[in-house]
N, C-alpha and C positions, 0 to 999 in steps of 0.2 A: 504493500500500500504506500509504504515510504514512495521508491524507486517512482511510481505511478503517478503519486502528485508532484514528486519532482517534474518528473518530462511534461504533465500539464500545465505548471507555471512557464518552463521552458518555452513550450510552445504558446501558451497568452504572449507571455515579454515579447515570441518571434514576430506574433501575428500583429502587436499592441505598435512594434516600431514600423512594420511594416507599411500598420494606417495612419498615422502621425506622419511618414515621408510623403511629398509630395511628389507632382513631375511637372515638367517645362510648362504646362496647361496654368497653372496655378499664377504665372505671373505674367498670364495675359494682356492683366490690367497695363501692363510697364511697357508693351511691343515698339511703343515708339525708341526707343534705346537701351536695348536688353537681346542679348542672343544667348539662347540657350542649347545647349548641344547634350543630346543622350545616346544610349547605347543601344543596341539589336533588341532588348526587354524594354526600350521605355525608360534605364534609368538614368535621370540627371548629374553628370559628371565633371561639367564644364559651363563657365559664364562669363558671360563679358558687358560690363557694363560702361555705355561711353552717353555723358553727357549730365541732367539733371538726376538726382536721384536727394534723398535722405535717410534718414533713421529710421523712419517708417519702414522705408524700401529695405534696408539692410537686413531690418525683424523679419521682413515677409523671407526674403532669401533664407535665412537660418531656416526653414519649412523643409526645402530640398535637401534634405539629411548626408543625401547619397555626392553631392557638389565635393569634388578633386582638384578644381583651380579655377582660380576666379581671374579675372581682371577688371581693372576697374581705369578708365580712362577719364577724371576728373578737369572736363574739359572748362567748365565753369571754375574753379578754386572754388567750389564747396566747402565746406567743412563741417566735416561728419564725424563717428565713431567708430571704427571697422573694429574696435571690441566687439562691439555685437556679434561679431561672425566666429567667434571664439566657440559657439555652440556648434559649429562646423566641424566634427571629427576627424571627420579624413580630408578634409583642407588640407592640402600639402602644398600645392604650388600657387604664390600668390604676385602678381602685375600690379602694378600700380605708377599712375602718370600723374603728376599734379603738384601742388608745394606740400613740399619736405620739412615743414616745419617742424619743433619736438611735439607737440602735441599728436600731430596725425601718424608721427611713426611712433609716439608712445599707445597709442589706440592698436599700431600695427602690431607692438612688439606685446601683445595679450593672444596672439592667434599662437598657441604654444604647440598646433599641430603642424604648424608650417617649417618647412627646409629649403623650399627652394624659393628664392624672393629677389624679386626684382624691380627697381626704383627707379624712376625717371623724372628729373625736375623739368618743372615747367615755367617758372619763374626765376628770376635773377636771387640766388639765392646761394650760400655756400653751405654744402650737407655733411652734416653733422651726423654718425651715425650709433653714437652713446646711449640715446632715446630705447636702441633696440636690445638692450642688454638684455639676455633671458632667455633670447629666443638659438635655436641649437641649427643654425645654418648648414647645410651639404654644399648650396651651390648661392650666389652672391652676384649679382648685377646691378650696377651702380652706374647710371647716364646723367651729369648737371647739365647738359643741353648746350655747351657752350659750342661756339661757332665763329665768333671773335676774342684772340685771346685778350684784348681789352676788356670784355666784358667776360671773363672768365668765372666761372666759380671753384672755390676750392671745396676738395675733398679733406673736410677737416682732419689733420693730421692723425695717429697712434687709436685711429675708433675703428680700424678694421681688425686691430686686437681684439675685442671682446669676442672674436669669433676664431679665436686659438685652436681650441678645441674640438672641434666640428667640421671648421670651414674644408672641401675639397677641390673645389669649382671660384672663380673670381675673375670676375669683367667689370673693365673701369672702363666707361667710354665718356669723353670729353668733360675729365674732370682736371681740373690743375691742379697737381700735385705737390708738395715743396720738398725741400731738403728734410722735414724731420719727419717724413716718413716714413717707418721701419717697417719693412716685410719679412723681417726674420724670424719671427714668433711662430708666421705661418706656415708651421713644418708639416703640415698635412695635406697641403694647397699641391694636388696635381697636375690643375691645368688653370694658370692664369693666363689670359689674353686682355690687352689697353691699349687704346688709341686716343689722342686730342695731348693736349698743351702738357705733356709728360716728359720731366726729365728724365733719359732711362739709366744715367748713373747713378739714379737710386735703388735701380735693379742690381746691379756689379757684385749683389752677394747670392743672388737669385736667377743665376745664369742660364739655370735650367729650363727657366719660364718661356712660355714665348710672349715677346712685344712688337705690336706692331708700332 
């Protein structure tokens, strides 16, 4: 009788998450800028959000249980919570366009499912990337959008340490760099690639990498 009620609460919990998740259908309301992508069954795996959105939108999103990477193209500088989405489990891979300020990558750095994440400023702004302590990174892409080294932003100095421990994967694209930079922490980093206003004698101990 044990063993019996076991496997039927098993089975309530299997059936209880199963109706709680949602599919692509559910965020109809959004179609003006929302793409949703699922699998051969129906399930929600993938999203891309480019344009207006808020809080609201975020809560509805957390609905889709089954979502694997999101992107969020924050064409307006909203500002929003992407905490919210921390009820996302298997959130693994996470895009994001828009200003980098600490506030929105301290919202980011609460998605404790996430390892692969990638950052793209959109505003004149040098990125700081302290905010994200906590979070256990695999793979790291960093773009300040710069395109005149005049208007350069810097990639604040010694904050790609906090990702010692984890980091394996690392792309810098047009961030200006300076001398106190150090990459020597990151002894786990197998494949780094950087392009834009980069001194590469700050690589000279990291020879192994490639730069473009």
């Amino acid at each position: 009788m044990h063993y019996k009620s076991l496997l039927k609460g098993i089975g309530l919990t299997i059936l209880f998450s199963l109706v709680k998740s949602k599919n692509c259908d559910y965020l109809n309301k959004y179609h003006a800028f929302y793409r949703c992508v699922s699998d051969e069954n129906n399930v929600p795996y993938l999203l891309d959000i480019n344009g207006s959105f808020n809080n609201t939108v975020l809560k509805d999103i957390t609905k889709l249980t089954t979502i694997k990477e999101i992107a969020i193209y924050n064409t307006l500088n909203i500002t929003a919570d992407f905490s919210i989405l921390k009820k996302l489990k298997k959130l693994k891979t996470f895009y994001y366009w828009g200003i980098l300020d600490d506030a929105t990558l301290k919202s980011i750095s609460k998605l404790s499912h996430v390892n692969d994440l990638s950052l793209q400023s959109t505003i004149n702004e040098n990125v700081n990337l302290k905010p994200l302590k906590g979070l256990e990174l695999k793979k790291l892409s960093v773009d300040c959008h710069n395109y005149e080294v005049e208007d350069s932003n810097y990639l604040v100095p010694k904050t790609l340490n906090i990702f010692a421990d984890t980091l394996k994967e690392l792309y810098i694209g047009d961030c200006l760099i300076d001398e106190k930079e150090n990459f020597s922490k990151l002894t786990k980093v197998t494949y780094f690639d950087a392009n834009g206003w980069i001194d590469k004698k700050i690589y000279k101990k990291n020879c192994s990498y490639e730069i473009r």
